[in-house]
N, CA, C and O of each residue as an XYZ file, in Angstrom:
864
protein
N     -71.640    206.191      5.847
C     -72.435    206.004      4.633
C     -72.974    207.365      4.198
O     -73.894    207.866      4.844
N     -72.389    208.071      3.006
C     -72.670    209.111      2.794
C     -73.193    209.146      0.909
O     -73.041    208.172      0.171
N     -73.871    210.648      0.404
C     -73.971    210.833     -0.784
C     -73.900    212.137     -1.149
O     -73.835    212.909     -0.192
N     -73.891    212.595     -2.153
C     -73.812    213.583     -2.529
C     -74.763    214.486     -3.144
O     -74.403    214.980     -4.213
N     -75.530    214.700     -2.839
C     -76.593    215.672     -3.337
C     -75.961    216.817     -4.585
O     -76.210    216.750     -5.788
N     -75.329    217.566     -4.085
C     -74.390    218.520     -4.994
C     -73.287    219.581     -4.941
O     -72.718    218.705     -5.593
N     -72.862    220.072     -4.881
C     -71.431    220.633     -4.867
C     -72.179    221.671     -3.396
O     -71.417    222.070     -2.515
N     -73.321    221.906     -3.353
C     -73.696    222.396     -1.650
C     -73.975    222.001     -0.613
O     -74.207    222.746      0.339
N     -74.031    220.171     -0.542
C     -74.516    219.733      0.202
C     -74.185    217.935      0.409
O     -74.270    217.223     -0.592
N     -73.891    217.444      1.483
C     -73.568    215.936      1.383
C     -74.661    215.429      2.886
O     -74.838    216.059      3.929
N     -75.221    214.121      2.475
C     -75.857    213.841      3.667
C     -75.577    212.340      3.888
O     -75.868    211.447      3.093
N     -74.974    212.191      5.077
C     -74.731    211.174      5.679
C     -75.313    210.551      6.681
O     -75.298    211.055      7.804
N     -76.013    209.165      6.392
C     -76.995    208.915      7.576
C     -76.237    207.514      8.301
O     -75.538    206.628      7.810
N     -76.592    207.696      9.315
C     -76.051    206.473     10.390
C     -76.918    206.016     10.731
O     -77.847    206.630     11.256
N     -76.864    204.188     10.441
C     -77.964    203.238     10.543
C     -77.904    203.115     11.574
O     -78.997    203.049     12.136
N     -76.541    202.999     12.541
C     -76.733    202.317     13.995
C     -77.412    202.659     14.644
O     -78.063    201.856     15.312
N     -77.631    204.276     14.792
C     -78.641    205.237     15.694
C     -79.833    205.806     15.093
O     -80.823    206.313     15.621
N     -79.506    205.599     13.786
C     -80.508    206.438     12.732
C     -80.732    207.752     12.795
O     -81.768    208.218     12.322
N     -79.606    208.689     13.504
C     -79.226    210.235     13.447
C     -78.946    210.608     12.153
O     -78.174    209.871     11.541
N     -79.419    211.647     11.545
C     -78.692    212.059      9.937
C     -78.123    213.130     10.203
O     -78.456    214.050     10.952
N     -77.209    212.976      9.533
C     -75.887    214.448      9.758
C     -76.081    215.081      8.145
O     -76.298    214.246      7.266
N     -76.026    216.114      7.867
C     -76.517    216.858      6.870
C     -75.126    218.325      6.608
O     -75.254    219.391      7.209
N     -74.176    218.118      5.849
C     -73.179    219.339      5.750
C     -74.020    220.030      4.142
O     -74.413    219.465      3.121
N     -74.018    221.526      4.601
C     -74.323    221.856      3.562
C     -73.697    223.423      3.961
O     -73.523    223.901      5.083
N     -73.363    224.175      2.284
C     -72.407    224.665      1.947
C     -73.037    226.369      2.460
O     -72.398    227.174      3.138
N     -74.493    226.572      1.880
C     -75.293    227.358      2.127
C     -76.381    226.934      2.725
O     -77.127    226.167      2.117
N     -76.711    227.396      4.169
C     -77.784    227.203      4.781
C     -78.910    228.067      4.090
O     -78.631    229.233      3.814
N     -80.461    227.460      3.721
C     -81.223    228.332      2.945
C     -82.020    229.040      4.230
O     -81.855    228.613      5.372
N     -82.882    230.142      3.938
C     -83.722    231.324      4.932
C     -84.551    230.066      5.973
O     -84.924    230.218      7.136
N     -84.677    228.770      5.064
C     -85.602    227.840      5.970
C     -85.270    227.183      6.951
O     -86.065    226.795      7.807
N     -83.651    226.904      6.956
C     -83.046    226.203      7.729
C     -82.533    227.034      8.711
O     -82.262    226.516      9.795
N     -82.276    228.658      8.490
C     -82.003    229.264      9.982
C     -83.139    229.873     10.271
O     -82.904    231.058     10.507
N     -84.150    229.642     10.353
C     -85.405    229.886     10.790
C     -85.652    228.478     11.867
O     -85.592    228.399     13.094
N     -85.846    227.802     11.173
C     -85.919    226.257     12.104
C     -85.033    226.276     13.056
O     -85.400    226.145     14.223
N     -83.276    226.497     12.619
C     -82.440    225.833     13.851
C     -83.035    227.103     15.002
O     -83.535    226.832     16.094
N     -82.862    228.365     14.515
C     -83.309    229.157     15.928
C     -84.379    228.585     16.821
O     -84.413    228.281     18.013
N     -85.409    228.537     15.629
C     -86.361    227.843     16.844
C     -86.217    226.718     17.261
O     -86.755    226.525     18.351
N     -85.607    225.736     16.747
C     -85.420    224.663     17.640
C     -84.462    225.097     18.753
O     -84.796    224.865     19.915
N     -83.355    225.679     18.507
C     -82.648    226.366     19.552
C     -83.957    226.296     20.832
O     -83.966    225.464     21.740
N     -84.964    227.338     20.632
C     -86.042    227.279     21.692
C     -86.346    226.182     22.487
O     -86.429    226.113     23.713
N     -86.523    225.224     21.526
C     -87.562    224.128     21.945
C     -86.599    223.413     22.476
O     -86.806    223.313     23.685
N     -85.747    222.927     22.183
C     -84.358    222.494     22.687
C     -84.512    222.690     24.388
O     -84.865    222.039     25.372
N     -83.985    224.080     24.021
C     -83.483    224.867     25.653
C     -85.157    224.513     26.537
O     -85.051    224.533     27.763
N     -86.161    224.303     26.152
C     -87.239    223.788     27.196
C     -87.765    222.298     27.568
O     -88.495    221.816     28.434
N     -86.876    221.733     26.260
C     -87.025    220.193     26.650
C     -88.588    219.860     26.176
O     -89.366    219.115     26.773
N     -88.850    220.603     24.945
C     -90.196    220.632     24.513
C     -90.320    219.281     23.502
O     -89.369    219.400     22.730
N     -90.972    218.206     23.201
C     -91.266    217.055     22.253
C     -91.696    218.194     21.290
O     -92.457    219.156     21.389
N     -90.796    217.626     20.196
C     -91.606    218.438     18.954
C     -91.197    217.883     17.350
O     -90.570    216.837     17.515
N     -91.295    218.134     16.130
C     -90.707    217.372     14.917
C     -90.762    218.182     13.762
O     -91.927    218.499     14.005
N     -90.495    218.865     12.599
C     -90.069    219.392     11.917
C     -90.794    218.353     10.745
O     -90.295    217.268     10.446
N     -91.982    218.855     10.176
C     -92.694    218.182      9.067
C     -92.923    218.945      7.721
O     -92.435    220.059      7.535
N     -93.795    218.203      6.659
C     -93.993    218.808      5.547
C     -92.791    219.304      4.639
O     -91.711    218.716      4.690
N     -93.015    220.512      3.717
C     -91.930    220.619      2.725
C     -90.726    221.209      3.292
O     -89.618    221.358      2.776
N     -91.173    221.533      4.516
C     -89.213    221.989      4.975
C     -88.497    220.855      4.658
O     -87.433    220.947      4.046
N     -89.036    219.614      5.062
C     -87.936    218.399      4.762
C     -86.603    218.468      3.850
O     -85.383    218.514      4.010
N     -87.739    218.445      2.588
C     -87.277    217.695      1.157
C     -85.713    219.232      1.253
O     -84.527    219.028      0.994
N     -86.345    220.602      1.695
C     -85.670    221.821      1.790
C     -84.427    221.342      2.727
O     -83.241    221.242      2.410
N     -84.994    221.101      3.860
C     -83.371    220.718      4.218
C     -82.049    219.462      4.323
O     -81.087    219.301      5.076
N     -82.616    218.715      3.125
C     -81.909    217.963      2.542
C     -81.786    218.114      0.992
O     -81.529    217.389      0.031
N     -82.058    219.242      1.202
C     -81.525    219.979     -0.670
C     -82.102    220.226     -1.879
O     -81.545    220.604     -2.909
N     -83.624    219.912     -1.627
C     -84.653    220.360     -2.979
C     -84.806    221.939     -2.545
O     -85.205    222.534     -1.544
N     -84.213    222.341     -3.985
C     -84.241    223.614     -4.579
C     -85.473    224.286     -5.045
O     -86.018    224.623     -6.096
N     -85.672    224.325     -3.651
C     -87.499    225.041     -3.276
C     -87.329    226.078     -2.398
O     -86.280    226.180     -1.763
N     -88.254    226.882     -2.278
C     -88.596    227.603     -1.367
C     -89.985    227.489     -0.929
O     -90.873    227.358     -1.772
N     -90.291    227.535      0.537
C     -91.528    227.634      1.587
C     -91.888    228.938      2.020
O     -90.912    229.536      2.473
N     -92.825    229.517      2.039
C     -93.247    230.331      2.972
C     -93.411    230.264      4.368
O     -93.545    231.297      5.024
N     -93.415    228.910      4.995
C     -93.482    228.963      6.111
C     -92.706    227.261      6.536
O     -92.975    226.289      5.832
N     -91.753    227.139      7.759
C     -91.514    225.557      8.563
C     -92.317    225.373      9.484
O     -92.419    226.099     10.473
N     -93.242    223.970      9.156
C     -94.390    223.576     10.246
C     -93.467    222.634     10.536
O     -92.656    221.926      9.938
N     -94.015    222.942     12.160
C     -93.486    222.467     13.245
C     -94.668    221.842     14.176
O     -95.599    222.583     14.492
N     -94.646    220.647     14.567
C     -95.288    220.163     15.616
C     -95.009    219.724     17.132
O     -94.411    218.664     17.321
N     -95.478    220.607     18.356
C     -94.779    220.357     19.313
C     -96.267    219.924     20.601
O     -97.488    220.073     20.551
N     -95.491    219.465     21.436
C     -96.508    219.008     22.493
C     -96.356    219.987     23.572
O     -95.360    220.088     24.289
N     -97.355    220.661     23.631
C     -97.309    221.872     24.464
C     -98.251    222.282     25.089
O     -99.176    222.513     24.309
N     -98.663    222.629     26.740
C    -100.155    223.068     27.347
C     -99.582    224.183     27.347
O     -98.425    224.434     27.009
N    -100.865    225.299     27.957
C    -100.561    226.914     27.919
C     -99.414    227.049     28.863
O     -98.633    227.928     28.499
N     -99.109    226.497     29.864
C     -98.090    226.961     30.595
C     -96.697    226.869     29.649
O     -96.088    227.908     29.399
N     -96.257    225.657     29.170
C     -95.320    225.200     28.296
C     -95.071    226.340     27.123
O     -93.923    226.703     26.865
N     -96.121    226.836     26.486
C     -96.622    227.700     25.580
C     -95.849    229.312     26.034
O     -95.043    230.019     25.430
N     -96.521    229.456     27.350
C     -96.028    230.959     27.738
C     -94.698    230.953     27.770
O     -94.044    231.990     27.664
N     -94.167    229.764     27.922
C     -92.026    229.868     28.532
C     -91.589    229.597     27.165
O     -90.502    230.063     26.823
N     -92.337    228.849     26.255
C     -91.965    229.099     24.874
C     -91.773    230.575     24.361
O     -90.685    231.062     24.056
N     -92.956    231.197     24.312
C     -92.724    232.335     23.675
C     -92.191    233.437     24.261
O     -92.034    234.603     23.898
N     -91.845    232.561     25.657
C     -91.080    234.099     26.150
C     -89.151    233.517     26.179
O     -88.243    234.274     26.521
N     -88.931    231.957     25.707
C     -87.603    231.909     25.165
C     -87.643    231.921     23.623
O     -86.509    231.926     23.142
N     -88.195    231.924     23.124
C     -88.537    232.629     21.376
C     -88.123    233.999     21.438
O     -87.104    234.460     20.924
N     -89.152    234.736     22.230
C     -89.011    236.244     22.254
C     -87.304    236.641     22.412
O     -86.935    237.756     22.045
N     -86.522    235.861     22.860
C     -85.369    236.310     23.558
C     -84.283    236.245     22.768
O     -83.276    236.953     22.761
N     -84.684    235.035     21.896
C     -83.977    234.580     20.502
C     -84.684    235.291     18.891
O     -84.858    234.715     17.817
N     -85.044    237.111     19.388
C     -85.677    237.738     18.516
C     -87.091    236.764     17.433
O     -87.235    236.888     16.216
N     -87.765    236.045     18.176
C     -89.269    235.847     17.549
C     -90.458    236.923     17.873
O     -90.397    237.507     18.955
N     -91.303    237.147     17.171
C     -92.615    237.389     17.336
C     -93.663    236.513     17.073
O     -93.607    235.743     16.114
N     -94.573    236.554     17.799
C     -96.463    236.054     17.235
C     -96.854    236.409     16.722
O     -97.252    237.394     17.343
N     -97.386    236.514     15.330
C     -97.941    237.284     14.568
C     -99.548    237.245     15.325
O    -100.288    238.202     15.100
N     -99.950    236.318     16.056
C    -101.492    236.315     16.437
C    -102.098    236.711     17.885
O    -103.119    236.507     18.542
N    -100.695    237.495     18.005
C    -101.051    238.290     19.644
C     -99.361    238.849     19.663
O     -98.620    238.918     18.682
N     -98.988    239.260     21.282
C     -98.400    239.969     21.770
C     -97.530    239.104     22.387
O     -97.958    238.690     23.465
N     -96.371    238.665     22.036
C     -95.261    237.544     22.612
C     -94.628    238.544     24.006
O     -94.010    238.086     24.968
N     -94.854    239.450     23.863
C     -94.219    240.506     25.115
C     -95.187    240.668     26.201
O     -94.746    241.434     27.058
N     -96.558    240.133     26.509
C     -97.490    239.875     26.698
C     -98.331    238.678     27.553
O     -99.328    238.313     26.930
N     -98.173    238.117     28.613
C     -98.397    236.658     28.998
C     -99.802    236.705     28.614
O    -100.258    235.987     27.725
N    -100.624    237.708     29.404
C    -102.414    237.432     28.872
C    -102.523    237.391     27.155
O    -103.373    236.741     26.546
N    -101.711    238.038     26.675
C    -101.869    238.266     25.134
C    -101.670    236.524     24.510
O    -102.482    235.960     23.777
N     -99.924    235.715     25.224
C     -99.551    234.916     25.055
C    -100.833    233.565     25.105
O    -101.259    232.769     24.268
N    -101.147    233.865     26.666
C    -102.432    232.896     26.622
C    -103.797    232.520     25.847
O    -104.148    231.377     25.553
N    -104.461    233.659     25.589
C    -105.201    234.145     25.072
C    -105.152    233.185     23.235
O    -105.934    232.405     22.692
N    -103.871    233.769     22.838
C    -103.414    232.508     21.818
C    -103.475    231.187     22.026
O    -103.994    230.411     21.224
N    -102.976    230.866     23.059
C    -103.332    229.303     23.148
C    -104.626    229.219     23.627
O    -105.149    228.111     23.513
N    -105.171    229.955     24.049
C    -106.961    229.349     24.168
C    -107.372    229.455     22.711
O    -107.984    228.523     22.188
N    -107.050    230.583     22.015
C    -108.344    230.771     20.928
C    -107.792    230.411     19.400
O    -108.364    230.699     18.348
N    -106.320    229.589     19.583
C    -106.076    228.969     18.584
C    -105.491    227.851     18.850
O    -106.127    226.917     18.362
N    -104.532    227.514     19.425
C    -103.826    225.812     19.516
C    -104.801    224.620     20.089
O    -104.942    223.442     19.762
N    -105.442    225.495     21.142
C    -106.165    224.372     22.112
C    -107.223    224.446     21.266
O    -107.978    223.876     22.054
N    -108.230    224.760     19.917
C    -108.992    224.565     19.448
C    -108.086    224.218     17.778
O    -108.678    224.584     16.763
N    -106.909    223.633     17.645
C    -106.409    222.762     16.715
C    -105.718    223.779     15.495
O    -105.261    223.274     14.470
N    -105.696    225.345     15.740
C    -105.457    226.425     14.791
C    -104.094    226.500     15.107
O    -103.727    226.706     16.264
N    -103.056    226.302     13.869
C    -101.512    226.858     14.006
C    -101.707    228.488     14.267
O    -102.480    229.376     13.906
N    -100.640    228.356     15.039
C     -99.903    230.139     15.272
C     -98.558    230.271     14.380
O     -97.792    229.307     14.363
N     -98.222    231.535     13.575
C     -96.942    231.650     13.090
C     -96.140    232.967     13.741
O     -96.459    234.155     13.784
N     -94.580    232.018     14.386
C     -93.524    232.824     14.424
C     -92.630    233.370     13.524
O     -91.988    232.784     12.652
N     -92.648    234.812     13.877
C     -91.611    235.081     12.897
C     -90.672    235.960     13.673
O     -90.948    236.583     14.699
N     -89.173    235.909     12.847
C     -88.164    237.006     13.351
C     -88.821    238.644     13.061
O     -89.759    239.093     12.403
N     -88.091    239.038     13.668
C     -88.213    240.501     14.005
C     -88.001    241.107     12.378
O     -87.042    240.771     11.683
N     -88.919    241.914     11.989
C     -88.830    242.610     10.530
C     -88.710    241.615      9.326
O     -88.215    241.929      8.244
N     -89.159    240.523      9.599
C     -88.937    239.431      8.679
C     -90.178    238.436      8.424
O     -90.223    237.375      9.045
N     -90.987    238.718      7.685
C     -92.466    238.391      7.459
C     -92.433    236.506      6.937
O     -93.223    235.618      7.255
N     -91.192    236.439      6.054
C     -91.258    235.439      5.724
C     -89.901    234.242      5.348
O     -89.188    234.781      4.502
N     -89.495    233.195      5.616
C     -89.790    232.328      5.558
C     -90.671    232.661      7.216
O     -90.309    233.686      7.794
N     -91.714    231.843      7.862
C     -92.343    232.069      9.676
C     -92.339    230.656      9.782
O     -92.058    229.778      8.966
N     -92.735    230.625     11.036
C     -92.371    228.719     11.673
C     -94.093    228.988     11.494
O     -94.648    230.071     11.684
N     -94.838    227.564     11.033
C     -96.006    227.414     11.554
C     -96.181    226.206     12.831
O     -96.126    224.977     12.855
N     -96.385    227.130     13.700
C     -96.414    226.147     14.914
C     -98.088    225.531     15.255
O     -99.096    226.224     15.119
N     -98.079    224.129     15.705
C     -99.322    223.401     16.058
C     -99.051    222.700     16.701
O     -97.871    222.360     16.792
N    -100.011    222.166     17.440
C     -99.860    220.830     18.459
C    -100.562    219.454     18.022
O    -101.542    219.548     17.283
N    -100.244    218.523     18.318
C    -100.454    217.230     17.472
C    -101.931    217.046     17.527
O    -102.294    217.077     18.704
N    -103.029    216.846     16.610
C    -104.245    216.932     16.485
C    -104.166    215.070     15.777
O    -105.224    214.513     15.484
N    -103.220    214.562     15.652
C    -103.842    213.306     15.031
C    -103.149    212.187     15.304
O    -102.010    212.625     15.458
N    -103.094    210.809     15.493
C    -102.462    209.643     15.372
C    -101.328    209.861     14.719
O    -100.229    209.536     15.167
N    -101.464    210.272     13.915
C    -100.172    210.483     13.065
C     -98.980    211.684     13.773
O     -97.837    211.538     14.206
N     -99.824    212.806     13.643
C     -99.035    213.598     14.170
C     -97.946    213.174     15.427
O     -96.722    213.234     15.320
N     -98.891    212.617     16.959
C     -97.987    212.196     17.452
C     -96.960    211.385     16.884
O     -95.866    211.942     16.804
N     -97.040    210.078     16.423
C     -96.251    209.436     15.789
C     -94.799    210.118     16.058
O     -93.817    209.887     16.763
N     -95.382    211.490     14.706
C     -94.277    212.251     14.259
C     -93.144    212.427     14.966
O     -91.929    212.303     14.818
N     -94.298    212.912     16.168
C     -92.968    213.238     17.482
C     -92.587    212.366     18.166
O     -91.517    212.715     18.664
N     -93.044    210.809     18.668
C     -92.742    210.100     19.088
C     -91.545    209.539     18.756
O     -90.664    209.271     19.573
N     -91.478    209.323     17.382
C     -90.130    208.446     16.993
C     -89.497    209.984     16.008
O     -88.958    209.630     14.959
N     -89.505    211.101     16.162
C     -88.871    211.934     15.892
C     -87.453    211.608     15.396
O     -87.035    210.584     15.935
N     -86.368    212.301     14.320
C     -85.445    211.601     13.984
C     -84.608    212.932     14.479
O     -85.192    214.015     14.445
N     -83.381    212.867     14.892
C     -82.337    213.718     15.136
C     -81.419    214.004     13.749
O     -80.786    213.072     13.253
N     -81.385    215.506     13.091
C     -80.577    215.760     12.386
C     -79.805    216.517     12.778
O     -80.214    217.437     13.486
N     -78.508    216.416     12.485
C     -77.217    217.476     12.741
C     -77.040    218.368     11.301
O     -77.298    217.961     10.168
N     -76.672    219.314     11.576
C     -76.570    219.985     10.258
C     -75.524    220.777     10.715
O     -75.349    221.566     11.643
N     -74.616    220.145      9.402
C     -73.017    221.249      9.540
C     -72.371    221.199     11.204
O     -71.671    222.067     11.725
N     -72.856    219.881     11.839
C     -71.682    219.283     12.693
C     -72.314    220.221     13.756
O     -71.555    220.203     14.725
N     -73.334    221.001     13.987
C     -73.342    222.122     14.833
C     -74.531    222.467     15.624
O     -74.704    222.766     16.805
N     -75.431    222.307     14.420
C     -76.926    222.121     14.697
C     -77.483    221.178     15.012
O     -77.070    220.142     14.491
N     -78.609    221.067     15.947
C     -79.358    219.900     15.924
C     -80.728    220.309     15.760
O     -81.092    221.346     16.315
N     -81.586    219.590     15.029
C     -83.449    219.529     14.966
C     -83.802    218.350     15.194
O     -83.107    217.364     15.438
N     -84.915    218.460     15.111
C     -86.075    216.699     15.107
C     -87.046    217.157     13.876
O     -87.561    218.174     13.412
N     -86.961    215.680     13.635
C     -87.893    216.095     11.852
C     -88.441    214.274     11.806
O     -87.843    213.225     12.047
N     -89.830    214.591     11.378
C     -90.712    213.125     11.313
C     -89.692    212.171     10.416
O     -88.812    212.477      9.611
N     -90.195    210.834     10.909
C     -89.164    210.022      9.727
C     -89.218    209.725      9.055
O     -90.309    209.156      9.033
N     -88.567    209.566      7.820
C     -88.524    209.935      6.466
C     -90.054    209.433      5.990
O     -91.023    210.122      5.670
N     -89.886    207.739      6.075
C     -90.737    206.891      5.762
C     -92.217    207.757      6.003
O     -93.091    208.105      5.208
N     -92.092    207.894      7.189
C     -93.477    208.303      7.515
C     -93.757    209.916      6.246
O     -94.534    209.997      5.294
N     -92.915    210.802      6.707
C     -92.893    212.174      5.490
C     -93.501    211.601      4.050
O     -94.441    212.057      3.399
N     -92.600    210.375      3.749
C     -92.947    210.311      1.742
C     -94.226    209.721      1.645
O     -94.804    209.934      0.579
N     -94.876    208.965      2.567
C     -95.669    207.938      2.801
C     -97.431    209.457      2.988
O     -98.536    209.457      2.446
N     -96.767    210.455      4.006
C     -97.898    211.530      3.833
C     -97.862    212.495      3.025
O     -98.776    213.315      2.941
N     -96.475    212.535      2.104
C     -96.133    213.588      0.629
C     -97.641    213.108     -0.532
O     -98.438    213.703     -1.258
N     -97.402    211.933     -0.182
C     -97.741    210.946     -1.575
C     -99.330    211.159     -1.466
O    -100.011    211.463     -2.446
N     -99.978    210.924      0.128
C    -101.312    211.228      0.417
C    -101.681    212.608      0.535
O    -102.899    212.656      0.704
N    -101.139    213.822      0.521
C    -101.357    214.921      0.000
C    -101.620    215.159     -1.287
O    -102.523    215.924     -1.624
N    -100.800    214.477     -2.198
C    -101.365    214.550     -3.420
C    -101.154    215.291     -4.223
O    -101.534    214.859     -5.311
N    -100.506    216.713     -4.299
C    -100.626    217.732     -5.182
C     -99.123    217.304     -5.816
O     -98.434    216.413     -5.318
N     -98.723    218.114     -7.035
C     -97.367    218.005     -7.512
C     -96.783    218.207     -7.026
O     -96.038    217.230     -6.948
N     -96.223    219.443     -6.103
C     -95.075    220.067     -5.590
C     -95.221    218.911     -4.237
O     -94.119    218.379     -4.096
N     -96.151    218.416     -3.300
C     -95.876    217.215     -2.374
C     -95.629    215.913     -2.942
O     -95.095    215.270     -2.038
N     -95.758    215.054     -4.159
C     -95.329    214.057     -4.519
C     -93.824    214.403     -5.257
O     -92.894    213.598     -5.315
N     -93.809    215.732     -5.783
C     -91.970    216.016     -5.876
C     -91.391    215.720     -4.880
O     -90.614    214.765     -4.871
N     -91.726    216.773     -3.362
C     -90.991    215.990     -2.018
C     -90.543    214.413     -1.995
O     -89.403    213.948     -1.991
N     -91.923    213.682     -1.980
C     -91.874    212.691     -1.898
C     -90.697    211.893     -2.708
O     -89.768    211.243     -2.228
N     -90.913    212.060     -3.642
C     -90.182    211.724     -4.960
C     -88.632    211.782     -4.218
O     -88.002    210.816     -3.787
N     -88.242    213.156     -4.207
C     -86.983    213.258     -4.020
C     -86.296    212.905     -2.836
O     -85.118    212.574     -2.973
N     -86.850    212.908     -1.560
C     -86.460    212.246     -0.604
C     -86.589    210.384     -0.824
O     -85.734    209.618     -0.380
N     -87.379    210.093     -1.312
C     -87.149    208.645     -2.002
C     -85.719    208.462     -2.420
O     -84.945    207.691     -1.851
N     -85.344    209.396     -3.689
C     -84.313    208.862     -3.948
C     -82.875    209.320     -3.492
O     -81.884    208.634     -3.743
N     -82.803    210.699     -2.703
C     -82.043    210.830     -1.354
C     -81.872    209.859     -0.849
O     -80.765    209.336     -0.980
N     -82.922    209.190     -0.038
C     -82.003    207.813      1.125
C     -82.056    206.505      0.583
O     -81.377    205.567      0.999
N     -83.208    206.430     -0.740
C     -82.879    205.012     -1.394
C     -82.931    203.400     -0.243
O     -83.730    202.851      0.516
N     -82.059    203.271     -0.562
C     -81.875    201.918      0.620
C     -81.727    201.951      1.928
O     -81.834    201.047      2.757
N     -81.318    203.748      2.117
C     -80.864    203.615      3.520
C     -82.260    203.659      4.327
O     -82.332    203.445      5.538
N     -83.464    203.993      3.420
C     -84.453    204.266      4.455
C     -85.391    202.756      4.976
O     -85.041    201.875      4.191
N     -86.131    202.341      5.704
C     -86.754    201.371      6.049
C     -88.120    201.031      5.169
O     -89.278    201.397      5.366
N     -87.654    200.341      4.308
C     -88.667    199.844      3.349
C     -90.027    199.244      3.952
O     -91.119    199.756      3.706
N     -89.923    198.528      4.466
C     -91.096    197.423      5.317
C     -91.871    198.791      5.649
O     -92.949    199.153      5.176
N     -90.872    199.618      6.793
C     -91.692    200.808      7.312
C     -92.790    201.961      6.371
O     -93.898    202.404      6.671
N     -91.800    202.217      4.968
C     -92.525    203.068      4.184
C     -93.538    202.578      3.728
O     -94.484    203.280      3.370
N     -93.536    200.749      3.624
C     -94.648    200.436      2.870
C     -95.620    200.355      3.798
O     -96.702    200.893      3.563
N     -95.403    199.685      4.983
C     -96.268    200.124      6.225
C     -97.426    201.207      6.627
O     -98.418    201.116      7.350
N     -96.778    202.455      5.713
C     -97.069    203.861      6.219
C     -98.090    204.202      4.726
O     -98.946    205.068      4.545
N     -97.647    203.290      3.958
C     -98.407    203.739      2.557
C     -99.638    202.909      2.373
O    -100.545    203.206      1.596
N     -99.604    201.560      3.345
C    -100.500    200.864      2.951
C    -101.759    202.010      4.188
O    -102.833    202.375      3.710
N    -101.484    202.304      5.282
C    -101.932    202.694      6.397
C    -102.730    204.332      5.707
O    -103.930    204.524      5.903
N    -102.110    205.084      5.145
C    -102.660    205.717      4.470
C    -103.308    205.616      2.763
O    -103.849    206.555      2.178
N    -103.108    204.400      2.269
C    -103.934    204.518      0.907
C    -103.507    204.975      0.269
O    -104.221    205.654     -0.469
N    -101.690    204.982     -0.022
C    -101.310    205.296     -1.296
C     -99.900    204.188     -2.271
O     -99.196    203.266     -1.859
N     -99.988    204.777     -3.480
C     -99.012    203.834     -4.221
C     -97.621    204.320     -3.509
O     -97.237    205.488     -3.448
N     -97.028    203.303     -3.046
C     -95.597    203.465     -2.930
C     -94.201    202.895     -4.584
O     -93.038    202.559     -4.812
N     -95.415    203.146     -5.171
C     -94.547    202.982     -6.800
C     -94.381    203.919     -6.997
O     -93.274    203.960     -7.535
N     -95.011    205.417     -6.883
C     -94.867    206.469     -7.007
C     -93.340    206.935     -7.137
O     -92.660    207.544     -7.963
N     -93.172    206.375     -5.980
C     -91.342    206.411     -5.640
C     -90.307    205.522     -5.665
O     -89.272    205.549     -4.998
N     -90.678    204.699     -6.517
C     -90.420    203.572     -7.192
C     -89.893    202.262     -6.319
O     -89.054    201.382     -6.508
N     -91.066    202.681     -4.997
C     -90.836    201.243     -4.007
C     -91.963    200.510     -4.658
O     -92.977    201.033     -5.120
N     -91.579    198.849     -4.635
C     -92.584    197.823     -4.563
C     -92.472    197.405     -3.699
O     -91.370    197.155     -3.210
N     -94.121    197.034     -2.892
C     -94.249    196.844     -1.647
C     -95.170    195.373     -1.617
O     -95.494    194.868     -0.542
């Protein structure tokens, strides 16, 4: 079951497993920023999910981000083997010294473990940066709990919150450029996505799911 987004991109989702496979023609600065680091998180067996406007980005809204937030479940120990398999796959910390374990720690005391994202970035490359955090809410876990597996271009793999849940917190953000997300991933998966669920997620947060032209 596939569609066509546009002459760069086709996304095909499979109900049986609910994995989405994603071929696209040009990978944008956001999407090889993410797969590296998931590369990371991957190789440590870290829980983590790929939220906010990277989404709508890597299923083909013709946007650009300054930064992919990322949510992972991580204590300082988990943290230090992170950034020292980041470091290896050319990342930096912009909020300490990734070459550094006291520097490394030091970050997770005086920002994650008190609820403050840290941003990675590649080497000489300020921007698109991953904003990394650890789950501070009901929701957040969620995110990672039922995390969805995307393949991209048969090759890659990430975890990214599920859809339902994404349009359902686009819509409760509120601003234009997050109810565009919303909007457009709506009509990206259309039927394929779990209706009951989105309305679920909209009634749970307090917003119209007409927005995106579900009636619930």
């Amino acid at each position: 079951m596939s569609i066509a987004i546009d002459d760069a991109a086709t996304i095909t989702v499979d109900v049986i497993n609910g994995m989405i496979s994603v071929r696209k023609r040009f990978l944008a600065p956001e999407d090889a920023i993410a797969i590296r680091f998931a590369e990371a998180l991957e190789a440590l067996g870290i829980r983590y999910a790929y939220v906010a406007g990277y989404i709508a980005i890597l299923f083909g809204r013709n946007r650009r981000s300054d930064d992919v937030d990322v949510l992972a479940d991580v204590d300082e120990v988990t943290f230090v083997e992170l950034c020292k398999e980041a470091r290896r796959r050319g990342f930096e910390l912009m909020q300490g010294d990734i070459e550094s374990e006291s520097s490394v720690k030091a970050v997770y005391q005086n920002y994650l473990r008190e609820g403050l994202g840290v941003r990675f970035v590649l080497s000489n490359t300020a921007i698109p940066s991953i904003e990394f955090k650890k789950p501070a809410t009901r929701i957040h876990r969620i995110a990672i709990d039922r995390s969805v597996v995307v393949v991209i271009n048969g090759r890659h793999q990430l975890r990214i919150s599920p859809i339902e849940l994404q349009i359902a917190y686009k819509l409760k953000l509120g601003s234009d450029k997050d109810i565009g997300d919303a909007v457009y991933l709506a009509t990206i998966f259309g039927r394929r996505m779990d209706i009951n669920e989105l309305c679920k997620w909209c009634k749970i947060l307090g917003v119209d799911c007409g927005i995106v032209g579900v009636i619930c």
